[in-house]
PyMOL commands that place a pseudoatom at each C-alpha (Angstrom):
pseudoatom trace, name=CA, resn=UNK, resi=1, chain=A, elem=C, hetatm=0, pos=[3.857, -28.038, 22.207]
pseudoatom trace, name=CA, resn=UNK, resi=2, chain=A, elem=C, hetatm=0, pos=[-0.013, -27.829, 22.703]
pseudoatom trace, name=CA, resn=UNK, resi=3, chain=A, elem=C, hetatm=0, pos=[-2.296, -26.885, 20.400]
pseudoatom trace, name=CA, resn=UNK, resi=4, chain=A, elem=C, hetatm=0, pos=[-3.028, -23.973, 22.592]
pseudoatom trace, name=CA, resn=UNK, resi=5, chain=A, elem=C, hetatm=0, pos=[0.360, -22.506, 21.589]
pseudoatom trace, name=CA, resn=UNK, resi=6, chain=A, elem=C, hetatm=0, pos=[-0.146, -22.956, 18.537]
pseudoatom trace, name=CA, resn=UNK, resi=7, chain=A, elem=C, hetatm=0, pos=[-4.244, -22.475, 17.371]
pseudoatom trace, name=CA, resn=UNK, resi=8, chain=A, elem=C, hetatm=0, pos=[-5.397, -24.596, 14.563]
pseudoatom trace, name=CA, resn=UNK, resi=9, chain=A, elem=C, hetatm=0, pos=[-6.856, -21.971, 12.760]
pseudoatom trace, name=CA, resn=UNK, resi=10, chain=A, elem=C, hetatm=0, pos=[-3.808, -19.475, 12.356]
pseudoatom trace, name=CA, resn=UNK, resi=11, chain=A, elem=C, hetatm=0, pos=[-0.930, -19.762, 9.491]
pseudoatom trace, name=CA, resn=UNK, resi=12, chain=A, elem=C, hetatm=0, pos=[2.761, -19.184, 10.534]
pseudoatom trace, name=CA, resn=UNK, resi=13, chain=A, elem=C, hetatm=0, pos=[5.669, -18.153, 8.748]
pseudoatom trace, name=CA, resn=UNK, resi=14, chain=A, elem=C, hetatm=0, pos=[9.464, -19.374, 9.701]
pseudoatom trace, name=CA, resn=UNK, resi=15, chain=A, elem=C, hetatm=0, pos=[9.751, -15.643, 10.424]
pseudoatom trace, name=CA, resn=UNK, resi=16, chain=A, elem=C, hetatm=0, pos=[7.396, -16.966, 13.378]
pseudoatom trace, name=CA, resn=UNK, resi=17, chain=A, elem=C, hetatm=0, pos=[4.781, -14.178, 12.554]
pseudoatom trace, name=CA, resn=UNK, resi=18, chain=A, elem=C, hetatm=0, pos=[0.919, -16.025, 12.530]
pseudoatom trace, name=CA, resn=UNK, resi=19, chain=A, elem=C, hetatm=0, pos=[-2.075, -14.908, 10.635]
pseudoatom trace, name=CA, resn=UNK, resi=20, chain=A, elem=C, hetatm=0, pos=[-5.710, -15.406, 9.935]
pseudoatom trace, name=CA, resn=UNK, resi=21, chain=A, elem=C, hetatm=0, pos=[-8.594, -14.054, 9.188]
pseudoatom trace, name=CA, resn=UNK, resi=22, chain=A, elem=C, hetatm=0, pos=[-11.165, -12.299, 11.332]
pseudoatom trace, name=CA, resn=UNK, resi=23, chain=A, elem=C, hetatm=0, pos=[-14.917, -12.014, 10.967]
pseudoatom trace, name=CA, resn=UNK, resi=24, chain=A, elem=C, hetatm=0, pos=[-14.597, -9.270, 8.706]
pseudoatom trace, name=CA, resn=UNK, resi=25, chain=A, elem=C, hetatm=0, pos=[-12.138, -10.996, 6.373]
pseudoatom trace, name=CA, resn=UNK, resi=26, chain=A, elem=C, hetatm=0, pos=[-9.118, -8.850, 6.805]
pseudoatom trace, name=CA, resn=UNK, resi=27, chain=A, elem=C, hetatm=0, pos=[-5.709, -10.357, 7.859]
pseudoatom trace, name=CA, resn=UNK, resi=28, chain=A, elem=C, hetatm=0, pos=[-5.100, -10.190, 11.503]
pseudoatom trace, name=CA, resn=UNK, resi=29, chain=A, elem=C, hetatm=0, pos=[-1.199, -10.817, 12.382]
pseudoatom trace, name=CA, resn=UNK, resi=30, chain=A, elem=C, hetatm=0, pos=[0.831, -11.171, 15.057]
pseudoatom trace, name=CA, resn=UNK, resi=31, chain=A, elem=C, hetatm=0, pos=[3.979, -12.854, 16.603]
pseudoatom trace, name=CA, resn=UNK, resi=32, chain=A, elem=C, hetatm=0, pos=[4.272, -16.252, 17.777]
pseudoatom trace, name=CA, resn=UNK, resi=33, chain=A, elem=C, hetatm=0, pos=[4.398, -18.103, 21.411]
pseudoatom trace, name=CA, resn=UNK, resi=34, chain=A, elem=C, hetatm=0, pos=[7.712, -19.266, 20.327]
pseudoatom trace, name=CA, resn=UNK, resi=35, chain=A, elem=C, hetatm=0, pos=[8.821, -15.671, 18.782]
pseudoatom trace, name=CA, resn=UNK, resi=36, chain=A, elem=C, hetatm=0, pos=[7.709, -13.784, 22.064]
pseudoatom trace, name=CA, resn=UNK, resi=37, chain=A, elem=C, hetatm=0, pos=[9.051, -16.469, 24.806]
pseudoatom trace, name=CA, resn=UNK, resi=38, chain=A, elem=C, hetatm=0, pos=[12.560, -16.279, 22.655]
pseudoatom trace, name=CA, resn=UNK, resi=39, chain=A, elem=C, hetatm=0, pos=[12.252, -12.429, 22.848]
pseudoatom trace, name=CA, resn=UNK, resi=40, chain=A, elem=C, hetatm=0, pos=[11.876, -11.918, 26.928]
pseudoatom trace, name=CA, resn=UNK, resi=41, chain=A, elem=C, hetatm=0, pos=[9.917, -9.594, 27.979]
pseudoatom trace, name=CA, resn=UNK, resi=42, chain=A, elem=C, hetatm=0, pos=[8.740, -7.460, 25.161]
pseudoatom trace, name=CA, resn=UNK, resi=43, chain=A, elem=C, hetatm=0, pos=[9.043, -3.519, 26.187]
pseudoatom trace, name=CA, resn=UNK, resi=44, chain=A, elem=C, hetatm=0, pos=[8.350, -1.593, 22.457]
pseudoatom trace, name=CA, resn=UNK, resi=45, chain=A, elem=C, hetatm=0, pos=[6.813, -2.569, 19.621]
pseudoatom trace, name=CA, resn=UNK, resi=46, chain=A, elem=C, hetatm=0, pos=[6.609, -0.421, 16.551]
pseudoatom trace, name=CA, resn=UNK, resi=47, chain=A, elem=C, hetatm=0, pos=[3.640, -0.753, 14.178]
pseudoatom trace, name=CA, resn=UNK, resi=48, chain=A, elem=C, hetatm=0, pos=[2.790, 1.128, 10.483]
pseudoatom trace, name=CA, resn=UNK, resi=49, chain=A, elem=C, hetatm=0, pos=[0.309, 3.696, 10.323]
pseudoatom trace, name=CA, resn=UNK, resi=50, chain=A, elem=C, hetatm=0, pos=[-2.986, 3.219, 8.769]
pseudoatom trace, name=CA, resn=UNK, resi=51, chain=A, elem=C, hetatm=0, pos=[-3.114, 3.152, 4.877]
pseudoatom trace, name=CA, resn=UNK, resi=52, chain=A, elem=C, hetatm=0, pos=[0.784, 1.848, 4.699]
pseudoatom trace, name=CA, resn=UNK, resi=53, chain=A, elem=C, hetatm=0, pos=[1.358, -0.634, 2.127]
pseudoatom trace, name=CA, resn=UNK, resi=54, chain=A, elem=C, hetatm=0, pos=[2.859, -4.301, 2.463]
pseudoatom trace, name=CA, resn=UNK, resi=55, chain=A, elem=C, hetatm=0, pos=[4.819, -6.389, 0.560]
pseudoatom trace, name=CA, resn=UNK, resi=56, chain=A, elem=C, hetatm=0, pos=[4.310, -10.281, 1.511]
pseudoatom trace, name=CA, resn=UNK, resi=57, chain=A, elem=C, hetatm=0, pos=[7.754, -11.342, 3.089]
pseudoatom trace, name=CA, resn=UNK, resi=58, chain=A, elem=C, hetatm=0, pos=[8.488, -7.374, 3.359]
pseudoatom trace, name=CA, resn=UNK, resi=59, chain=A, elem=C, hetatm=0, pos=[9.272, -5.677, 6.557]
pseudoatom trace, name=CA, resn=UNK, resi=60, chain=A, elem=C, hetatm=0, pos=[5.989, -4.798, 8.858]
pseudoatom trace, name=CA, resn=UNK, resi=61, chain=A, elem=C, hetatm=0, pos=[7.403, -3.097, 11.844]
pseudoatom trace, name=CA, resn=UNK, resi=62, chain=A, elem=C, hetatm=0, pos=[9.572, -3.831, 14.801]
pseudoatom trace, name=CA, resn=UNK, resi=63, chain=A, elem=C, hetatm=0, pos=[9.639, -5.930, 18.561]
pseudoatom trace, name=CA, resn=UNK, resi=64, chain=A, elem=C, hetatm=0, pos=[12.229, -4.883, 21.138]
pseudoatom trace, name=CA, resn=UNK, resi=65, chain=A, elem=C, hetatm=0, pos=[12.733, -6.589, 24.154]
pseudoatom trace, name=CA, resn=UNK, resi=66, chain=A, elem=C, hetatm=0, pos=[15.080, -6.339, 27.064]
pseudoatom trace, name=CA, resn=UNK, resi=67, chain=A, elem=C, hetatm=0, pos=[17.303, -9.028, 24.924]
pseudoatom trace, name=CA, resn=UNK, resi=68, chain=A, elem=C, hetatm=0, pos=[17.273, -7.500, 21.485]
pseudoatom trace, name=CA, resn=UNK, resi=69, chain=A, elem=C, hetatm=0, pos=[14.820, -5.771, 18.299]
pseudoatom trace, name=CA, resn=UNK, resi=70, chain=A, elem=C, hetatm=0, pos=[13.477, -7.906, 16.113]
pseudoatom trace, name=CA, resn=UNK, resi=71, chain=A, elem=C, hetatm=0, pos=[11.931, -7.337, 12.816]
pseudoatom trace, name=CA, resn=UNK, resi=72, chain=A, elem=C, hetatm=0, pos=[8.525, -8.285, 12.093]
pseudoatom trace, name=CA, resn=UNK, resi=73, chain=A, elem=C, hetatm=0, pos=[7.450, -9.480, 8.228]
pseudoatom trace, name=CA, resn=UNK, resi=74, chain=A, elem=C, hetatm=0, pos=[4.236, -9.221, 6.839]
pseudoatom trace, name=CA, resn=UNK, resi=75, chain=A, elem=C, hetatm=0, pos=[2.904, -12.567, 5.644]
pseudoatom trace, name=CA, resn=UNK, resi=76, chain=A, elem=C, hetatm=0, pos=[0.903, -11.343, 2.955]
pseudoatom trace, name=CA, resn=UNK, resi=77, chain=A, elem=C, hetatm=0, pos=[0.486, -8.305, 0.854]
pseudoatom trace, name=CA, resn=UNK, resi=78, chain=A, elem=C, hetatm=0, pos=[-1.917, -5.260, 0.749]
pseudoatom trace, name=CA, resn=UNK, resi=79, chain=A, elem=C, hetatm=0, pos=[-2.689, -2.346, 3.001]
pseudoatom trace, name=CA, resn=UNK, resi=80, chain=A, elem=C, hetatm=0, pos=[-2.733, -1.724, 6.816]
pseudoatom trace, name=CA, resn=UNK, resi=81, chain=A, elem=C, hetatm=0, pos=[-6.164, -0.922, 7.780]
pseudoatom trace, name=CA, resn=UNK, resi=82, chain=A, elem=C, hetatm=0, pos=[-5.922, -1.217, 11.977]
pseudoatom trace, name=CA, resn=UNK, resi=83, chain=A, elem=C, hetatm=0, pos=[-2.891, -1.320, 14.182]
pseudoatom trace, name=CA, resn=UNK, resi=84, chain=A, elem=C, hetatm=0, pos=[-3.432, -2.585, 17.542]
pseudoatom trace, name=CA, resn=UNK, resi=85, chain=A, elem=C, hetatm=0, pos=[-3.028, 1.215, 19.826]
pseudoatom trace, name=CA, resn=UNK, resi=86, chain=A, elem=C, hetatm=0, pos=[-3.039, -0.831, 22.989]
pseudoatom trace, name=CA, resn=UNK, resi=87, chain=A, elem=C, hetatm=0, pos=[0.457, -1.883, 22.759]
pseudoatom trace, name=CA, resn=UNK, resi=88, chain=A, elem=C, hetatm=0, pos=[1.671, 1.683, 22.203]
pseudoatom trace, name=CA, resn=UNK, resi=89, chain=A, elem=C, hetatm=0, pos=[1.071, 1.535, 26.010]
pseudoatom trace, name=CA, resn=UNK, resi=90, chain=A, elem=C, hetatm=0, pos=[0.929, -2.127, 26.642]
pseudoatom trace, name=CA, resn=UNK, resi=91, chain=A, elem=C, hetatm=0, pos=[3.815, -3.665, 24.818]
pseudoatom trace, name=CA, resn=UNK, resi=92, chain=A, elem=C, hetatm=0, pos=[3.558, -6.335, 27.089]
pseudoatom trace, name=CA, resn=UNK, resi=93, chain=A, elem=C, hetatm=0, pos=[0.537, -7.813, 25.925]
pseudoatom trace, name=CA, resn=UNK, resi=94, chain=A, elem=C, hetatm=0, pos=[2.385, -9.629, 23.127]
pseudoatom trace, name=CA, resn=UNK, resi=95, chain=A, elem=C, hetatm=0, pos=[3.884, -11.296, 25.759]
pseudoatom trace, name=CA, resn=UNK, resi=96, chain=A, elem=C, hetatm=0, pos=[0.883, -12.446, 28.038]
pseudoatom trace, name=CA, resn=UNK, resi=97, chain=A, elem=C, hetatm=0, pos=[-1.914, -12.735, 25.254]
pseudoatom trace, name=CA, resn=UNK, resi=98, chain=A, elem=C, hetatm=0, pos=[0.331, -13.286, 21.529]
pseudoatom trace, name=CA, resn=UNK, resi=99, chain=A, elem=C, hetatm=0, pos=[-2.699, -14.615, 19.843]
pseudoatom trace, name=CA, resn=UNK, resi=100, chain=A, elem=C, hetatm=0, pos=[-5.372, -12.473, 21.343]
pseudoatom trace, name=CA, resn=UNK, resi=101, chain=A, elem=C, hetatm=0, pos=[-4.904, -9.348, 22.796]
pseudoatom trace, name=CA, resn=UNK, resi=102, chain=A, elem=C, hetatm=0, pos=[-1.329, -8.680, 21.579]
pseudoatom trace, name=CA, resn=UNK, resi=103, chain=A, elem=C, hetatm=0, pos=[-2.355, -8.840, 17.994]
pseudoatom trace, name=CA, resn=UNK, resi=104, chain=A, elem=C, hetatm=0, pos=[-0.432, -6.209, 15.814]
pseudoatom trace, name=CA, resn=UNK, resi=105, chain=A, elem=C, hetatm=0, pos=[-1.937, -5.199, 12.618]
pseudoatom trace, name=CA, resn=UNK, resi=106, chain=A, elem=C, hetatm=0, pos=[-4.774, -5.901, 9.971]
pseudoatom trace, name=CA, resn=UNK, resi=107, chain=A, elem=C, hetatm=0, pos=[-4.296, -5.840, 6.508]
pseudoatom trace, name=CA, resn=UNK, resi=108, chain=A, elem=C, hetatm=0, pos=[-6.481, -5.685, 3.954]
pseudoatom trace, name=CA, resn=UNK, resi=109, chain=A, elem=C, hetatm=0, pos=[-5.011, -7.712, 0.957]
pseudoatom trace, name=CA, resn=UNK, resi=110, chain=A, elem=C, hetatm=0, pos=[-4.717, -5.982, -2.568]
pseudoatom trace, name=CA, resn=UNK, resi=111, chain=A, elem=C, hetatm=0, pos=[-3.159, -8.710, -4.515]
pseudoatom trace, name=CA, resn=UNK, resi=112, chain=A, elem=C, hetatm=0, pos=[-5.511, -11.550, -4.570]
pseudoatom trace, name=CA, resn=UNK, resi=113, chain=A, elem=C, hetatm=0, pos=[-5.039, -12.543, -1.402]
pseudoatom trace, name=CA, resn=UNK, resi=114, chain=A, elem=C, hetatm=0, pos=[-1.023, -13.395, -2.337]
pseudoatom trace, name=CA, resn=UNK, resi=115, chain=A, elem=C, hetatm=0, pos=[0.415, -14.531, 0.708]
pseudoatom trace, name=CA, resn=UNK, resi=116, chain=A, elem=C, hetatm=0, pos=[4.574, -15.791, 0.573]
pseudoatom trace, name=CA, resn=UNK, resi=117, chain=A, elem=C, hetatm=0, pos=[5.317, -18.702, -1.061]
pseudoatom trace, name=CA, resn=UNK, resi=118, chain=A, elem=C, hetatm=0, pos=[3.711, -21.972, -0.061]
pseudoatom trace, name=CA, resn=UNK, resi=119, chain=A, elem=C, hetatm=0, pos=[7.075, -23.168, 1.265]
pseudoatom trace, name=CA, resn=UNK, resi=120, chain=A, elem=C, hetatm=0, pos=[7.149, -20.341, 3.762]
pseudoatom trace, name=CA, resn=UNK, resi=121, chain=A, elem=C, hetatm=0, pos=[3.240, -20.735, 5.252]
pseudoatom trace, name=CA, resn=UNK, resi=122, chain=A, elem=C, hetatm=0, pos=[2.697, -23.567, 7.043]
pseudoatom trace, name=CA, resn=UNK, resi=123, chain=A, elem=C, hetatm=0, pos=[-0.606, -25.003, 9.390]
pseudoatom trace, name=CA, resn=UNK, resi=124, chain=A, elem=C, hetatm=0, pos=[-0.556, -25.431, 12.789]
pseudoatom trace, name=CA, resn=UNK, resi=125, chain=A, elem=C, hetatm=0, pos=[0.880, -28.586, 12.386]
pseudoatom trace, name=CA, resn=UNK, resi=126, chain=A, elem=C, hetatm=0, pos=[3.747, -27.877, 10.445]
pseudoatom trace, name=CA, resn=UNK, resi=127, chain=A, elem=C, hetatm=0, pos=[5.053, -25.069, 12.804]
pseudoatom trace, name=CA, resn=UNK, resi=128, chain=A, elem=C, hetatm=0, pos=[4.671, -26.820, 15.895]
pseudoatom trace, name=CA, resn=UNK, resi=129, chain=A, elem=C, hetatm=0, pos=[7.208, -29.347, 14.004]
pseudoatom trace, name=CA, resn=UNK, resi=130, chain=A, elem=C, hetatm=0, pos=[9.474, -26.435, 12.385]
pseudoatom trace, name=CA, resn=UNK, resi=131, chain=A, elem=C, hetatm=0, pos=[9.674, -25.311, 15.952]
pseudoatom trace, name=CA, resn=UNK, resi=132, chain=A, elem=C, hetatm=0, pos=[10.415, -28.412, 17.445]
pseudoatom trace, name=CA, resn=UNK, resi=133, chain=A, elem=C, hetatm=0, pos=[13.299, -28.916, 15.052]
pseudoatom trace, name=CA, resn=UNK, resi=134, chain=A, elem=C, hetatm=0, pos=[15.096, -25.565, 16.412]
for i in range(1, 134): cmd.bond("trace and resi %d" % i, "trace and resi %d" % (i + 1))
show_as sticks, trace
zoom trace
């Protein structure tokens, strides 16, 4: 897999969920290339509202495709602060754009910045080989 697939500055679970953080130090997070291409073509997601609180490993919302629903997890703990509204109408953007435009929410981490256990976050580097290994 390229680099591309898989940016260098993003962390991944083996949930296949990435994160990072943007220029205003929240948590941006999303699905992966490898999460969305396994899906198909992505038709609903389903997001928290604003001011919801997350548990690290705990249950963030939901992607269903024309194959199947799939749970998302939230890589790190603290409170929802933006949900991406586009894919209310544009589900498909997780699809064409995972690490861009198809973003899903931004949390705001209350705990330290607590994310799930080291053995669950890997680099770029270590999920291009857990996915390789599938």
């Amino acid at each position: 897999m390229s680099a591309d697939e898989h940016p260098d500055e993003l962390r991944y679970t083996r949930e296949h969920e990435w994160f990072g953080r943007n220029d205003n130090g929240r948590v941006r997070v999303g699905i992966t290339s490898y999460a969305q291409e396994a899906l198909g073509d992505i038709v609903y997601v389903t997001l928290p509202e604003i001011g919801t609180m997350v548990s690290a490993g705990g249950p963030l919302g939901e992607v269903e495709s024309t194959k199947s629903v799939s749970d998302i997890y939230a890589p790190i703990g603290g409170v929802v602060v933006a949900r991406n509204e586009a894919l209310d109408d544009r589900p498909e953007l997780v699809n064409s754009d995972p690490y861009g435009d198809g973003w899903m929410v931004e949390i705001e981490t209350t705990d330290g910045d607590k994310a799930l256990t080291e053995g669950d976050v890997l680099d770029a580097a270590g999920y291009r080989t857990y996915v390789s290994e599938l």
